[in-house]
Structures are given as structure tokens and as C-alpha cells.
C-alpha positions in Angstrom: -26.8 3.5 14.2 -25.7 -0.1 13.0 -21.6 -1.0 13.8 -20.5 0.5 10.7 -22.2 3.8 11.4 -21.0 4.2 14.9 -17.6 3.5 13.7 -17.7 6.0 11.4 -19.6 8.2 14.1 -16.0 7.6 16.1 -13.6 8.2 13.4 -15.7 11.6 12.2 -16.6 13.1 14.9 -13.4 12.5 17.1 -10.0 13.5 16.2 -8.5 10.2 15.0 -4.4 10.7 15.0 -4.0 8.4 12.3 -6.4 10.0 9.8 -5.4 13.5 10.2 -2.3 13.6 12.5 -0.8 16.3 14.6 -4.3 18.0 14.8 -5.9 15.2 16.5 -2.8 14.9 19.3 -4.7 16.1 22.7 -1.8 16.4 25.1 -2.7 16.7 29.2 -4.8 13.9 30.9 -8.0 16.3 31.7 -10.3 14.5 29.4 -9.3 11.0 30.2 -10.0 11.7 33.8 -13.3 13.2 33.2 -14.6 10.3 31.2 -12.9 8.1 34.2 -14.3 9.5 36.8 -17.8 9.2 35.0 -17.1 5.7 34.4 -16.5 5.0 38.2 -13.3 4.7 37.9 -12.7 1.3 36.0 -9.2 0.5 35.8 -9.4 0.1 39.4 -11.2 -3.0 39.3 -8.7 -5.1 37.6 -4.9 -5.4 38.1 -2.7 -3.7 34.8 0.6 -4.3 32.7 1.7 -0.9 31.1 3.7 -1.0 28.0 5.3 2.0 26.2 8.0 2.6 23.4 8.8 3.6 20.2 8.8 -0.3 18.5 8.1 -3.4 19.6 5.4 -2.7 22.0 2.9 -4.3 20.2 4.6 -7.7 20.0 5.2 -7.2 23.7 1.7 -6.6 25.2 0.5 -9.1 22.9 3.0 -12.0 23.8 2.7 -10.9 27.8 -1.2 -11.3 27.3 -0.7 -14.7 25.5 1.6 -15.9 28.9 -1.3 -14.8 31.4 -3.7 -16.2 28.9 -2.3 -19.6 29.1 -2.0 -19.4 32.5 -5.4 -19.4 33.2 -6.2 -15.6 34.0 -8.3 -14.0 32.2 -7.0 -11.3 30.0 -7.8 -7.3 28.7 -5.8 -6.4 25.9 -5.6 -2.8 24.9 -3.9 -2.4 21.7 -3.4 0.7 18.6 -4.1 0.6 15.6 -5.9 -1.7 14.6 -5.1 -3.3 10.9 -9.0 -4.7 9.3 -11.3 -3.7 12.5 -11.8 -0.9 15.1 -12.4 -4.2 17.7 -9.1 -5.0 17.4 -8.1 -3.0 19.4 -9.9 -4.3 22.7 -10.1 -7.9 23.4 -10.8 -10.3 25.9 -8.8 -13.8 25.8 -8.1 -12.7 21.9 -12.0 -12.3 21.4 -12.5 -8.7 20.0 -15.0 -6.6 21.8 -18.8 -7.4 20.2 -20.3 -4.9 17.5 -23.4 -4.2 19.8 -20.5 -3.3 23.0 -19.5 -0.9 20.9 -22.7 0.5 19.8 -24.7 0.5 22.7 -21.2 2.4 24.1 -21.8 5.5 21.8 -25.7 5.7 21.8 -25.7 5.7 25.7 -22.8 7.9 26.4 -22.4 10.6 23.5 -24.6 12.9 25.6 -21.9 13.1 27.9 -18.9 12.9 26.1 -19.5 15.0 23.1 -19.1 18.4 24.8 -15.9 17.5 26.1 -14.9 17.1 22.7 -12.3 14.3 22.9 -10.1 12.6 20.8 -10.5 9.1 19.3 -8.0 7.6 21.4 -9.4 8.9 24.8 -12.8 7.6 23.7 -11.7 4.4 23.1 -9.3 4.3 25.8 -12.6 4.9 28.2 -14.5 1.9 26.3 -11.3 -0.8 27.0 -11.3 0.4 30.5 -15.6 0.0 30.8 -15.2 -3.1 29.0 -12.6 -5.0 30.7 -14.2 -4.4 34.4 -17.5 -5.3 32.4 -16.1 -8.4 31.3 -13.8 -9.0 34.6 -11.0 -9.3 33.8 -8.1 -10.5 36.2 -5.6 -8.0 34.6 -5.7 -5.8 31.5 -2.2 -5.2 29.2 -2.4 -1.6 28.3 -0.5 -0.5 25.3 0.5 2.8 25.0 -0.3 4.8 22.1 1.8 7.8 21.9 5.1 9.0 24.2 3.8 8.2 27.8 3.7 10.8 30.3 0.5 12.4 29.0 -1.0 9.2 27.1 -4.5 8.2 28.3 -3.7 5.0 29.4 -1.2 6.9 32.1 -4.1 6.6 34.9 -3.8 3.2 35.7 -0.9 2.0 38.6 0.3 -1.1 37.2 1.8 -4.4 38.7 4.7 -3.8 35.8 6.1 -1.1 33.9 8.0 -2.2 30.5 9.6 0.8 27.8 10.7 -1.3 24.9 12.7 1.1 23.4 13.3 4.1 22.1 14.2 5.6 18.4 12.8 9.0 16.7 9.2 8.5 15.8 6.6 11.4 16.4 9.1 13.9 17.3 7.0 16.8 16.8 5.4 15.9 19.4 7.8 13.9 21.9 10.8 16.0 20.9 13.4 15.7 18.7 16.5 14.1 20.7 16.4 10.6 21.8 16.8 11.7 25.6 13.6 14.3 25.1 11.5 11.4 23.4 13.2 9.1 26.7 11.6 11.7 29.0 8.1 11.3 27.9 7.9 7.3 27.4 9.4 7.5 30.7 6.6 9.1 31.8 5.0 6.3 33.1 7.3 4.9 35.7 5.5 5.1 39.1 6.2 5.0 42.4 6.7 1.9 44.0 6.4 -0.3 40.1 9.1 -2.1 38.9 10.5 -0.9 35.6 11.8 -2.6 32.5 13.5 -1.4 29.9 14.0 -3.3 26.7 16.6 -1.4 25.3 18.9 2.0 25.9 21.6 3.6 24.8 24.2 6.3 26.4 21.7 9.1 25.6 18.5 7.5 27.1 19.3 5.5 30.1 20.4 8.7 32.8 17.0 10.0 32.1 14.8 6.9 32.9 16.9 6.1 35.4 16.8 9.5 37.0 13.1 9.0 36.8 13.1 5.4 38.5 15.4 7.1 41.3 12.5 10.0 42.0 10.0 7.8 41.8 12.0 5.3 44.6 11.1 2.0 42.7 13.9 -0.5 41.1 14.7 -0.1 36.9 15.8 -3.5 35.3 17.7 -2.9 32.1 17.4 -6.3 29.7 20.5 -5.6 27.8 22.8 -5.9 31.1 21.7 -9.3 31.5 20.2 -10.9 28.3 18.0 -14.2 29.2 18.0 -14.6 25.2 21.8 -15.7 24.2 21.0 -16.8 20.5 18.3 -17.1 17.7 17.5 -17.8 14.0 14.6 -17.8 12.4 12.5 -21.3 11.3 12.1 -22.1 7.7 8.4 -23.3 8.6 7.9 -19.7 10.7 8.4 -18.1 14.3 12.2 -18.5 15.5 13.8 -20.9 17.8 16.0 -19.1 21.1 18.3 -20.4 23.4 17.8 -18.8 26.5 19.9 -18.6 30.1 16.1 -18.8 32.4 13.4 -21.1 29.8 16.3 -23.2 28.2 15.2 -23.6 24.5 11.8 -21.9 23.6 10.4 -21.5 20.0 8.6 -18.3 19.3 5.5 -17.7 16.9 6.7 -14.0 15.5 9.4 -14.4 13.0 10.7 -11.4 12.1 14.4 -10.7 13.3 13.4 -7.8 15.5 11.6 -10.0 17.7 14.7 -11.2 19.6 15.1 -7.8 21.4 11.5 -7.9 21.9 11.7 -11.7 23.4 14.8 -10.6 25.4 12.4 -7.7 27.0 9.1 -9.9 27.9 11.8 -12.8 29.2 13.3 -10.3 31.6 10.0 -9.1 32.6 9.0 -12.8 33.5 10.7 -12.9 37.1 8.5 -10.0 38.1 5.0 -11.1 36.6 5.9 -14.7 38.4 6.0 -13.0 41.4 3.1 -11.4 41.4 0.9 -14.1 39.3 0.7 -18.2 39.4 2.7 -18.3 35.9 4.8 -21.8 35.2 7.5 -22.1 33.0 5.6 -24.2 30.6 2.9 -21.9 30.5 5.5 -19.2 29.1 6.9 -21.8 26.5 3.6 -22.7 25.2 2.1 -19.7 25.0 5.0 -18.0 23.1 4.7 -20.7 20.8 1.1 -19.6 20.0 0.8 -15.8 20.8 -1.3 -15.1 17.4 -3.6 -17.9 17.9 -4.0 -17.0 21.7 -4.3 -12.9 21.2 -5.3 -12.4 17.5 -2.1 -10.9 16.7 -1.0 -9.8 12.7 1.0 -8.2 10.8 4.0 -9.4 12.5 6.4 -10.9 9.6 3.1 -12.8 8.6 3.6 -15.2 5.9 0.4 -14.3 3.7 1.3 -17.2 1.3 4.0 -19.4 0.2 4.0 -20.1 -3.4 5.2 -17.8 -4.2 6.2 -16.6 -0.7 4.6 -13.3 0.3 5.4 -11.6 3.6 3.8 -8.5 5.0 5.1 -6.4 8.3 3.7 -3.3 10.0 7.8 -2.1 10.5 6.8 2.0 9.9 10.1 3.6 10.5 13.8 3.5 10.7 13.9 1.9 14.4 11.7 -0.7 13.0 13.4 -1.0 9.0 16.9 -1.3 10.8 16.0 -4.7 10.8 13.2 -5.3 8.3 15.7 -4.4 5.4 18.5 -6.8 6.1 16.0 -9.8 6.9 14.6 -8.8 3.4 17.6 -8.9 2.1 18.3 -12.3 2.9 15.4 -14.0 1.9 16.1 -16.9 -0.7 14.5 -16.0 -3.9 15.0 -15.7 -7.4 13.5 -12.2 -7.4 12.8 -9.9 -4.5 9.5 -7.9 -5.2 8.8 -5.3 -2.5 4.7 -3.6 -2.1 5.7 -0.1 -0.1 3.8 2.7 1.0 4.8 5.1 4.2 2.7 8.1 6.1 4.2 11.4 6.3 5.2 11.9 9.4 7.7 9.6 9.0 11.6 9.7 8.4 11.1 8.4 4.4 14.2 9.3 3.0 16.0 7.5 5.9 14.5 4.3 5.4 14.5 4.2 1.5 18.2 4.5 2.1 17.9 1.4 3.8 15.9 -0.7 1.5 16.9 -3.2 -0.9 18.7 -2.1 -3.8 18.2 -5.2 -5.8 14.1 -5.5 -5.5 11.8 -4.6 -8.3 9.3 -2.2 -6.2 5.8 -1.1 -6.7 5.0 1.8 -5.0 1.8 2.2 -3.4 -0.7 4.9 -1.1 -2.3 3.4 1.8 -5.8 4.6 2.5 -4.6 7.0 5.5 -4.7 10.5 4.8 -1.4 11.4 6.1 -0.1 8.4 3.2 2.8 9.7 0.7 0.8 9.6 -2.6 2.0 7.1 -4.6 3.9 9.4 -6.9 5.7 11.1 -4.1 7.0 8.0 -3.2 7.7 6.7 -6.8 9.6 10.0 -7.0 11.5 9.7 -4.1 12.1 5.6 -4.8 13.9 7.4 -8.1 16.3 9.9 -6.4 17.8 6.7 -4.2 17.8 4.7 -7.2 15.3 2.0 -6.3 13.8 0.2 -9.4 10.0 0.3 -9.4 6.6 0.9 -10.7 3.7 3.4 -9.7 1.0 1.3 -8.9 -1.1 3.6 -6.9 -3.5 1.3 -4.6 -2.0 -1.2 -2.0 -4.1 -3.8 -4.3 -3.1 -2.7 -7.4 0.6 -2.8 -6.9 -0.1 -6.3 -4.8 -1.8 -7.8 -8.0 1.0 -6.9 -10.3 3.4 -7.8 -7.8 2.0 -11.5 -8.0 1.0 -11.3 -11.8 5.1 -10.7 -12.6 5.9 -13.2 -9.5 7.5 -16.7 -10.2 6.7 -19.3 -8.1 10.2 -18.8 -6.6 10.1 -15.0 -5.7 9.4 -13.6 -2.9 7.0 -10.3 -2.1 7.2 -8.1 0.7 4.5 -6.0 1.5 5.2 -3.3 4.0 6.1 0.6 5.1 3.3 1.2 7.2 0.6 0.1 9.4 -1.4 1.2 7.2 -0.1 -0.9 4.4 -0.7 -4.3 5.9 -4.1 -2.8 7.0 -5.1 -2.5 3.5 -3.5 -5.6 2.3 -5.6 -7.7 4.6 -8.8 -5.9 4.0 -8.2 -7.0 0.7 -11.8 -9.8 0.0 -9.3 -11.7 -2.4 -6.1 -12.2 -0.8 
């Protein structure tokens, strides 16, 4: 099989949650520690940073990786989904895994693994471990990729345990209160591994710390003591912060959500520094430059400036909570919004959150769990959003920049899956 076929090997013959959804969900850990323990244990070889929650956690593993990056170590990141290509999703000091790794990966080892019949995810999962001792690495950042306590990644006994936050997103599988969805992400605090949580509220915060308290090991809570005191966004991209630890640092992810997330990686700096040789400056400069260093996208990501065209992977309310005012106050003569969403997802809440005064073209991103274009263009009609059915993220792009004046600006968004098909686009 050549790369293409092996990836399409993967996605076919593997349940692949974002294809198909709730039937690809394996819960229980019994096939990741078969393929682990036929792997030799991998994880073991390298020191690990686990990241979990419901936003954010993306832009966190990536800018934590960027910090140990530019301070010399060398650096696994472990990262879901990916946007343009399955490699994405494992990299070395921002180099994505080679074709042939991958390859080679599936050829040797399908004897073994099909029987077990496992999921995408736990496939992959056992590759990014493989790979990273391959490659050795001096610590891997392991994102998870859904709840916690039975995610694939929960095998490993990191240095650092960091829980962004936590809003409803997958709740037919993590529950459907914000303290049930707090018990799984919480699911990976260990014994003995110092915990951070980005954000909490009244409902979430007895039940991870009741977990910290049985596991014995000390919970840090960022929002008691913010190191980030203030932040606006740049007119040239990123956003400048004040902070009470780092003094003034500028950061390369724009998008307004990104001071909580700064806030979270900031308060997990005193224990990383502890435990690796990580200056001060290292952390400025490589916050300054987490894309260039890890490869990161998709991230308020200016795709081009005349006129100004913006893209983000925000996919639900948690995440368009900030999104839609940021929109909002973009200066333009005319907002033009792309959007698409996947099913799963609260739609109704977050078109009720979206700019009233954008002209809209409603798209379907190549996921089957996507709204169809006409669901969506019928729903955008009930909350009385002006827009046209366009059906294809590229068609609805194109006539998006066809009606565009130089001074509008487009945002292109409502899904992963959106921005995936947005940048796979050969023209853009």
C-alpha cells in the first residue's frame, strides 16, 4: 500500500469517531493496553505532559510543546484531529511523522492488531507512542481526545496534569451535567502528579478536587491566581499580555479565547520549571512563535488580508462564547461568515449566538456526521440569520470572496471540519 492507501486502510477499517461518531466510541482501556504491552511498553521511555478538556486543549499542548521545544528538549506531540493530514497528528519538533512511518506501521503490525478490532484512535495512539521512543524523544505532550478516564492516552504517568476546562460537548458519552463530564476529564489525575485546572465553576471544581484529594497529590486552580492580568489582540496578529510572573509577553494565537488558555499554560510554568531546564526567555520566545515551532492551524488564522479572511476550529458553544463577539467586532464594511457544524453538536445554541448582522453562506463539511447544508440553511432561517445555501465549504468560500469588498471581512468556521476543508482547498 502507498500513504494514501494505508490511510484509507486506517480510516476504513477502524472506527474513526469523527466519520461515523458514537459507533466508533470504544470505552474501557483493554485494547490500548494490549497493543502497549505488544509495543513493549513505549510511553515508558520518555517523560509525558497530559492535557485534557472540553476547549482549549489543543492550543495548550501545542504552546507547552513550543516552550520545551525552545528550550532545547526534544519534543512528541500527540494531537486530534488533524485539519489537511493524518501526520498531523504526531510530530516530532513540529516535523509530522514520515509517510513511510506510517506505512511500514500498518503492513508490519495489522496481523496483530486486526483481530482486536480497534478503533482509530487507539491505533494511532499506539503509533505516537512507538514513534516518539523511536524517535527519542525527552518528553511527549499527550492530548486527550475524548473525556479522560477511559481515553487511550490514560496509560501514561505524567510529570503534569492540566484539564483546561470544561463545557457540554459529547455528552452522550461523558454525561450530560457539567459535574458528570468533570468526573471523566478528571479521570486522569494520578497519584503523586500535580494538577492544573484552567478553568471551573461551582459545579465542577468539588469533583476534581475530590479526585486530587484521593489520589493525595496537590490541584492548582489558575483562576484563584491569574498570572495573566490583561490582553488585547494585535492589529498585525497574536495578542500582547501583561502578566504578574513573565512581565509583558506577546502571544502568536489571536483569538480572544486564548487568554484563558495563556492564563492555564502560565500557571503550569512553575511546575514544568521544576522539573525541566526552562528559562524565562525561552517561554517568551516560544510563545511568540508556537505555529512556526509546532505546526499549529486553525487557531484565529488570518488566511488573507485584502480582504481579511479568518478561519477558526471553535465547534461549540464553550468555544463560540467567545468566537461570536470577537466576530462581532471586527472592523469591516461587511461581515461575511462561511459556517458549517457536525451533529453532535449543540447547533441551535450557537446560531443563537452568532452575528445577526453577517450575510452567511451556509456550507457541509466533508464529515459524515456534517448538518447538510440545507439543514443548516434551514435552521440559519428560524433564528433569522441572512444567508445563502452554498453547499460545499468551497463553494460558499468562493462566493463569499466573489461578493467581498476589499474592506469586508470573512469568517470561515463551525467546525473542525470546516477549516479542514478550507485549507485542503489547492486554490486558497
Amino acid at each position: 500500500m502507498n500513504y494514501q492507501e494505508t490511510v484509507s486502510y486506517l480510516f476504513n477499517s477502524a472506527p474513526v469517531f469523527e466519520h461515523v461518531g458514537a459507533s466508533a466510541y470504544k470505552p474501557g482501556l483493554q485494547t490500548t493496553k494490549a497493543l502497549d504491552e505488544h509495543f513493549g511498553h513505549p510511553h515508558r521511555a520518555y517523560k509525558t505532559i497530559h492535557i485534557a478538556g472540553t476547549n482549549g486543549k489543543g492550543s495548550c499542548s501545542h504552546s507547552i510543546a513550543a516552550v520545551l521545544q525552545q528550550a532545547g528538549y526534544r519534543v512528541g506531540l500527540y494531537t486530534s484531529p488533524h485539519l489537511v493530514d493524518f501526520r498531523e497528528r504526531i510530530r516530532v519538533n513540529g516535523e509530522m511523522i514520515p509517510e513511510q512511518r506510517v506505512i511500514d506501521f500498518v503492513e508490519k503490525e495489522r496481523s496483530f492488531f486486526e483481530p482486536l478490532h480497534p478503533s482509530f484512535f487507539e491505533l494511532t495512539t499506539a503509533l505516537a507512542f512507538l514513534y516518539f521512543k523511536e524517535q527519542k524523544v525527552d518528553v511527549a505532550v499527550m492530548e486527550v481526545g475524548l473525556g479522560g478516564r477511559l481515553d487511550c492516552t490514560n496509560i501514561i504517568t505524567p510529570e503534569v496534569s492540566i484539564i483546561t476546562n470544561i463545557s457540554f460537548d459529547h455528552t452522550q458519552f461523558l454525561g450530560n451535567t457539567l459535574a458528570l463530564i468533570a468526573g471523566e476529564k478528571a479521570g486522569i489525575i494520578k497519584p503523586g502528579v500535580p494538577i492544573v485546572i484552567g478553568e471551573d465553576i461551582p459545579e465542577t471544581r468539588p469533583v476534581f478536587q475530590k479526585k486530587a484529594d484521593e489520589c493525595h497529590t496537590s490541584i492548582i486552580y489558575a483562576q484563584d491566581h491569574p498570572v495573566v492580568t490583561s490582553s488585547k489582540a494585535c492589529v498585525n496578529g497574536g495578542r500582547d499580555y501583561e502578566t504578574t510572573t513573565f512581565g509583558h509577553i506577546h502571544g502568536d494565537l489571536g483569538g480572544d479565547y486564548q487568554e484563558k488558555n495563556m492564563n492555564t499554560v502560565l500557571t503550569a510554568m512553575p511546575i514544568l520549571l521544576q522539573k525541566f531546564s526552562i528559562s524565562n526567555e525561552d517561554v517568551k520566545e516560544a510563545l511568540a512563535h508556537v505555529c512556526k515551532l509546532t505546526g499549529l492551524r486553525g487557531r484565529w488564522e488570518t488566511i488573507r488580508k485584502i480582504p481579511r479572511v479568518v478561519c477558526d476550529t471553535g465547534h461549540n458553544v464553550g468555544g463560540w462564547q467567545y468566537l461570536a463577539p470577537q466576530i462581532e467586532q471586527q472592523p469591516c464594511k461587511t461581515l461575511r461568515i462561511v459556517f458549517g457544524m457536525v451533529d453532535d453538536k449543540d447547533i441551535n445554541t450557537v446560531m443563537e449566538m452568532l452575528p445577526k448582522n453577517a450575510v452567511y453562506y451556509w456550507a457541509q463539511p466533508t464529515s459524515k456526521r456534517a448538518f447538510s447544508a440545507d439543514k443548516v440553511a434551514e435552521l440559519g432561517a428560524k433564528h433569522h440569520l441572512k444567508g445563502t445555501n452554498c453547499g460545499s465549504i468551497a463553494n460558499a468560500y468562493h462566493k463569499a470572496l466573489e461578493e467581498a469588498d476589499k474592506d469586508d471581512f470573512i469568517f470561515v468556521g463551525g467546525s473542525s471540519y470546516v477549516v479542514a476543508d478550507l485549507l485542503a482547498m489547492p486554490d486558497l
